[in-house]
Structure formats: C-alpha cells, structure tokens
N, C-alpha and C positions, 0 to 999 in steps of 0.2 A: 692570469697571474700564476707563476711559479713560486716555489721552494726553492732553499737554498740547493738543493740535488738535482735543479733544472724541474725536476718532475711536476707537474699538473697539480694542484693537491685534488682530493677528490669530495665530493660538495655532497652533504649529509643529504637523505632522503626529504624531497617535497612535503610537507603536509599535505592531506587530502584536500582542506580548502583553498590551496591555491592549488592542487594540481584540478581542482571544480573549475576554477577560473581560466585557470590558463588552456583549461581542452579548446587544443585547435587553433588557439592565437598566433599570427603571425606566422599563418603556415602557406601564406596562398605563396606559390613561385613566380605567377606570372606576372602580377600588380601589385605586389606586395599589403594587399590588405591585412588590416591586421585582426577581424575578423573576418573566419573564411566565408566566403559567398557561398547562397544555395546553388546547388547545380541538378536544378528540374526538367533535363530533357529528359527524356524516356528511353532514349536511347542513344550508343557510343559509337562514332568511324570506328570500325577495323583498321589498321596503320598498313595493311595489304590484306590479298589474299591467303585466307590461312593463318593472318596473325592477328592474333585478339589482342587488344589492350585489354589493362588492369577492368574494368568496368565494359561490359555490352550491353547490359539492356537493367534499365534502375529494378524491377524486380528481385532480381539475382545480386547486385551489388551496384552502389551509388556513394559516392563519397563525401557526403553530406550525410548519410546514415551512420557511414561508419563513422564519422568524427564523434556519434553521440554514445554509439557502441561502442567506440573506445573507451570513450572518458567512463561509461558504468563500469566496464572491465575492470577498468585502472580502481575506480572508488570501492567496489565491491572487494577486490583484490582477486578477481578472475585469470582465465585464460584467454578467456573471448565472448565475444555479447551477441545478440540477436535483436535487433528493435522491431517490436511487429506493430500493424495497425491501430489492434487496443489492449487492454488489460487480459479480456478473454480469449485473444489470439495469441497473447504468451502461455497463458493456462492449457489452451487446446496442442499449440504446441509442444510443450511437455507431455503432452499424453500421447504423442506419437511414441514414444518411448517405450511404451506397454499393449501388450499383444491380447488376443482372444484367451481368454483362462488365467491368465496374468490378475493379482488380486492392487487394489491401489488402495491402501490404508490410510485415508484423512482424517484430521480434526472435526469433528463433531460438531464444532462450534464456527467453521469456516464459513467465509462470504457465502452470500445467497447467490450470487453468480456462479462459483463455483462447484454449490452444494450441488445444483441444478444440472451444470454442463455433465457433473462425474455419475450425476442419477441416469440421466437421461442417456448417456452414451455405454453404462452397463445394462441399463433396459433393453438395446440394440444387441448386445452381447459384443460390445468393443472390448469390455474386460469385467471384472470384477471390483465390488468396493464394497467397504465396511467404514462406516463413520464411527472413529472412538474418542474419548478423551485424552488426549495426550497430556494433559495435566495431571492425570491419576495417576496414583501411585503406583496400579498395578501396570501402567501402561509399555514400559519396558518388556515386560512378559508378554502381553499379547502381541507386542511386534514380534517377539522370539517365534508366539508358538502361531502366528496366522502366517512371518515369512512372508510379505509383501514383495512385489515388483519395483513398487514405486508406493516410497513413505511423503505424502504431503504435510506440511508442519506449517500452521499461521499463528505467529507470534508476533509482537499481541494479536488476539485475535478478534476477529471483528463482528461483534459489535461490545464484546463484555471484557474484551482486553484479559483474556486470561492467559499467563505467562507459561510457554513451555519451555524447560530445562533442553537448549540446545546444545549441550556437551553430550549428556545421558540418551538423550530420543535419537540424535545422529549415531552415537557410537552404536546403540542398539540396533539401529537401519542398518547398519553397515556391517554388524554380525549377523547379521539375517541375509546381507548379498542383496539388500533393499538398494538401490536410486533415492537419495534425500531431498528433496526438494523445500525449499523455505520463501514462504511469500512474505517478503519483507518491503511491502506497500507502504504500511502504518507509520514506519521508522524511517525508511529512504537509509543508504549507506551513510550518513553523515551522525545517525542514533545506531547503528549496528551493522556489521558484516559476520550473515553468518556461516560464509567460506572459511572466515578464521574458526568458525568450529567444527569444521568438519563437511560440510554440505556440501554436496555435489552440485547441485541448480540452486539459483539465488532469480525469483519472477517477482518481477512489479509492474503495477498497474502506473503508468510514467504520467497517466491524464493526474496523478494527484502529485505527492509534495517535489519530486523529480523536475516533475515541471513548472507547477506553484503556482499558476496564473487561471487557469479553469475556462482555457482557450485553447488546449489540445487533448484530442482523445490519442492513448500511443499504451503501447505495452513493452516490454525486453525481459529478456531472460540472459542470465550473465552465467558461464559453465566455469567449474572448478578448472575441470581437463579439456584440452584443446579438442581435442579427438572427439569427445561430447558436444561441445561449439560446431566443429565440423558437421556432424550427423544433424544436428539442431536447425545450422542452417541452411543443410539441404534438403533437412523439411520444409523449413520456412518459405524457400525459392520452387518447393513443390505448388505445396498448397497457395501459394499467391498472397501470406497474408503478414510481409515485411512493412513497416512505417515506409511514410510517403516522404519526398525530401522535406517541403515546405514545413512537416509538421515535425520532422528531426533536427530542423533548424529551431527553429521556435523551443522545445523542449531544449535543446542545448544550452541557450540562451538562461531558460529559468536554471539551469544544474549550475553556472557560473553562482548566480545567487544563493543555491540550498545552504550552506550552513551560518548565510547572513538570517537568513528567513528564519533558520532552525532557529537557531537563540532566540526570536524574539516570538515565535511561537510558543518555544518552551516557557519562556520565564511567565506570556498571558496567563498558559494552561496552569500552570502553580497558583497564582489568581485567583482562578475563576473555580480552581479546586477547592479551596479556603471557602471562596464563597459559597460553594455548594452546602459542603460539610458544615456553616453554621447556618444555616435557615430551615425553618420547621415544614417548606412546602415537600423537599427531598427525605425522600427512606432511605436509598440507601446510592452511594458513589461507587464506580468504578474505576481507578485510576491507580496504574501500577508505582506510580508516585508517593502512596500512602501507606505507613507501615503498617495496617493492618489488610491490605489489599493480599491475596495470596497469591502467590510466588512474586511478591514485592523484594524479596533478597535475590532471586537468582535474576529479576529485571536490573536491579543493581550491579549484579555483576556483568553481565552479557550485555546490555545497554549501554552506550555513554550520558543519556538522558532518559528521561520519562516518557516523551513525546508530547504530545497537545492533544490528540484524541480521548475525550471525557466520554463516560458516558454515567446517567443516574434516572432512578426510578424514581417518576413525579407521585405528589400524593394527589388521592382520587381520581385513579383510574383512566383511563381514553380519555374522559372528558375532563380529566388536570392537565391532559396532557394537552388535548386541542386550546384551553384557555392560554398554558404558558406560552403556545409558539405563536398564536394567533397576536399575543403583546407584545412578541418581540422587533425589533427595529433593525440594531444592528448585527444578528443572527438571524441568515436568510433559509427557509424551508425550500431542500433542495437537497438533492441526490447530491453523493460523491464528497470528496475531503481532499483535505493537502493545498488547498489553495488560500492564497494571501489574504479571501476577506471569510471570515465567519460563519459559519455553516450549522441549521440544525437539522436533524431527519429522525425520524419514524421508524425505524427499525421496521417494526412487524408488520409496518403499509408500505415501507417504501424497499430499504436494501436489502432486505429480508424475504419479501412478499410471496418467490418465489419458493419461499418450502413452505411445506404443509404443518399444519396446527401442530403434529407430533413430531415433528421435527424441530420445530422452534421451541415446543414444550422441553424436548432434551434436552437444548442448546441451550436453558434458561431464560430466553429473550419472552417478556412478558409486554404486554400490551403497556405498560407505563414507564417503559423504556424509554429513554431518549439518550441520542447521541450526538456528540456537538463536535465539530473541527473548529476549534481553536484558533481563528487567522492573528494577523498582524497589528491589527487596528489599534489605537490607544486603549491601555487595559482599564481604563479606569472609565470610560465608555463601555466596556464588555461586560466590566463590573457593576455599573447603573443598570446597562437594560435585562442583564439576569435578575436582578434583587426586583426590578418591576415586573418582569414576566411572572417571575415565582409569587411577588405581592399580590398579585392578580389571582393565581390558583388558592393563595392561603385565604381571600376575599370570596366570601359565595354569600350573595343574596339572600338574605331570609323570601322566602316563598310569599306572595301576596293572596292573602285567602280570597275567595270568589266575593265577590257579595260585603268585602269590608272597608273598600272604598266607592262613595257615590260617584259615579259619573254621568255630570251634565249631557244635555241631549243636544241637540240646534249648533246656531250657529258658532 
C-alpha cells in the first residue's frame, strides 16, 4: 500500500512478542515451509574448489542455530548471539574473555554452577575473582577501586532474588574499563533486556524459560558489539561447545511461546506470593514483587514484571523443609526452572550444593530455604497443594511416650 506521494509508508517497529513468534517463519526458499526445517547434517558441499558456502561444517556455523541466535539478538536488542551447548558453556565462554592476572568481580550470591566454574578455574591461575555484593551500597566503590576485567552481575539472583541496580553497577563497570556481563536466566528478554542498560554480554542458561518445556539443555550469550559477537564466536567454534541443530530447533520453538508463558507464570507467581505471606508455616518470602522486598523499586523500574521464581524459608528447619516437599503433588523436587510445569528445589542440597558451608553462609542461603518455579498449571491447584504441603509442616505429631500405650502380643 502507498501514500498519496506514491511512497511506501513505513510500518512502526515489531513488538518483541511477535518478532518471538515470527523468528524464522516463512523463511525456507526451497519448499516454502513455513516453519524452517532443521538441517542436521554435519556437514556442507563446497559449490567448487576453493569456494565455500555460507555454512561448512555445523560446528563453526549451521542455519538452524543461527535462526535461534537471531531471534535472542533481535529480543535482547544485541548485535549478535552465540548458542552453545549448555548454560555453563555460555558462562565458560565468556571467560575466554579474561587472561592470567586479569581480576573477574561476581556477585556473591551467584548460581552454584557459576560460583564453582569462576573458583575453580582461578584455582588453576586462569584469572582472578572476588565474590561481592553487588546489592551493597558501597558496591560502586569496590568496582572503582579492585578495576575488574570482567564485572559478572546476576539479577535477580539465584536463589534469594536480590536486585542489582543495573544503570549504577554497569555505569561503574564501564568507568573501571570492566566487560559487563548480565545473567539474565531468571527473567528471559520478554521481563528484562539489560543491553538497554548498558551491558556488554547478556548469558542465559536457554535449558530454562527460553525454552520453557524442560526438554533442552542449551546456553547463548547475546553481545552488545559485533566485534565481541565475532571474538565470542570464534571461541565458540574453537572450543567445540556451539548448540546442536536439533536442540536449536526445539529451543526456538519454546521462544515463539515466551511472553504467552510469561504472563501466565507471572500472574501464578503473584498467587502463590499471597499465599506464602499469609500462612504461619513461612518466616520469611523472597520475591522482588513485594514492597518490602529490597531493591523492590529499582526491580520496578528495570523489570517489566516480577518474574515467578519465589523463594521462602520454611518453619522448622531441614526437617519443615523435607515434610513440605515430600506432600507436595503439583510442585515436582527437581533441579533447574523456567519450565511450563512447577518446580521445587533445595537450594543448599541441590543448585547450591556445590559451594561450601562459607560460602553459602555469605550468600544467606540457609538450610530452610526453598525455591519454587512457578509453571503454568491452574493457580488455584498451585494454591491447594502449597496450603497442604505447608499444613503438613505446621502439623507435628505430639511424640508417643515409650511404655503409654499397651501393645497386644500374638496373632
């Protein structure tokens, strides 16, 4: 359709939810499918001697990968994307980044996967780290005066959901001459992009709400600058550890869905939030959703929602905590989150397990922690089987003294 001036008119920007949708539709040229087919060979004809097509061998580049590292680019609001194998092959991947003596300053309260790869790999002398709180006040100063290589930032962070100011902790990355990096796992682009603040690397672990179904392990890192994209993925294609097609398909597949999923996660988690905060089994919620949660205003501004990752300390100890999950039904005991049905875990036995007592003592995470993903399932089923798990914990047996009931002997 034209203008009266013949001219084209020109068609206001996509929203993110359909540009979700539409990654890759109607793109194949040969059959017109209108989603594109996987293409798992492992490797590409040269069209002669000498002349390579776009794609030689799926390691290095496969176009079924890239259809998924587009669309993050595009949602993130990047220059270019990386899809690797898993969550921790995005992580390891960014830390090609940083050299021997090079310091890499993390959140304190980061995934246990993470805590572990950044301990473990300064142990070797691959670089240096210091775990701090990015939440603290004074935290701006210590990035000035320690001058990181490489600032990691997990907001919310996992397991206690405490909010870092991503205007303030970037800017100060960035006058330090820091690499910003933002694990935005918990949110997925569809609750937050935080290249709109500044961030150079944006890593998500894509096995959770990316993909939403908890039938792909996969990871990506989406780079602000091209030129960072470029070096990233000639790491990638070094080290061997790029997404496979079949599981770049599958993962593309859930990203058409994320912000159908998102809504109706968010609205549970508000729910199941209420529920927590009136029953006497819980001490105390964490959930940047509530205004006394802190940095509950700057999750408001930086957020477009809250997310659905809860988490809240049971009352009595280990053993409130084994009662409630043991009666729950439709909250399944299991690693990992982001996906369509219900999810509870253990922090300090299960996604945590890997740091030491003093380590998790820092991080706040106590033994009657519990963390819950939030899925899709009717809330008002989410809402019965919490009120019975926790009825369950607030219920303790009076003890049966030795010797004050008789018990017959025989048959």
């Amino acid at each position: 359709m034209k203008d009266r001036a013949g001219a084209t008119p020109s068609r206001p920007p996509r929203k993110p939810s359909t540009c979700a949708v539409r990654a890759g539709i109607a793109s194949d040229l040969h059959h017109g499918a209108v989603v594109p087919p996987i293409h798992l060979s492992s490797t590409f004809a040269f069209d002669g001697f000498g002349k390579k097509r776009l794609y030689d061998y799926t390691r290095t580049g496969n176009p079924t990968r890239e259809y998924l590292a587009n669309a993050l680019a595009e949602l993130e609001g990047g220059e270019g994307g990386i899809v690797t194998s898993t969550g921790m092959s995005a992580v390891a991947l960014v830390l090609q980044l940083v050299n021997p003596g090079d310091l890499v300053l993390a959140a304190h309260d980061c995934y246990g996967g993470t805590h572990r790869l950044l301990r473990s790999l300064a142990a070797r002398g691959h670089f240096e780290v210091a775990f701090v709180n990015l939440t603290d006040d004074n935290a701006t100063a210590t990035i000035a005066t320690r001058r990181p290589k490489l600032l990691w930032i997990e907001t919310p962070s996992n397991p206690l959901l405490r909010i870092t100011d991503l205007s303030a902790t970037v800017s100060a990355g960035h006058d330090a001459n820091a690499i910003v990096c933002v694990d935005n796992t918990f949110l997925s682009p569809a609750l937050q992009r935080p290249i709109e603040f500044g961030a150079d690397l944006v890593v998500h672990s894509t096995t959770k709400y990316l993909n939403g179904h908890s039938d792909v392990v996969g990871g990506a890192v989406v780079a602000a600058d091209a030129a960072l994209a470029e070096e990233l993925a000639w790491w990638a294609n070094c080290l061997g550890i790029t997404g496979s097609p079949f599981d770049s398909f599958l993962t593309l597949r859930g990203v058409r869905t994320l912000h159908a999923r998102m809504g109706v996660h968010n609205e549970n988690a508000g729910r199941v939030v209420q529920t927590l905060c009136g029953h006497d089994s819980v001490e105390r919620v964490y959930y940047p959703g509530l205004a006394s949660h802190p940095g509950h205003a700057v999750a408001a501004r930086q957020q477009d929602a809250f997310g659905a990752m809860v988490s809240f300390e049971v009352r009595g100890g280990i053993e409130g905590v084994e009662r409630f999950v043991n009666a729950l039904e439709c909250f399944t005991l299991a690693e990992s989150l982001g996906g369509v049905e219900s999810l509870v875990a253990h922090p300090a036995t299960m996604t945590h397990a890997s740091m030491d007592d003093q380590a998790r003592r820092a991080a706040g995470i106590c033994e009657s922690l519990v963390r819950l993903s939030v899925g899709i399932e009717d809330g008002d089923d989410l809402i019965a089987d919490l009120v019975n798990g926790l009825d369950v914990v607030a219920f303790t047996p009076a003890p049966i003294e030795v010797g004050a009931v008789e018990v017959a002997s025989g048959g």
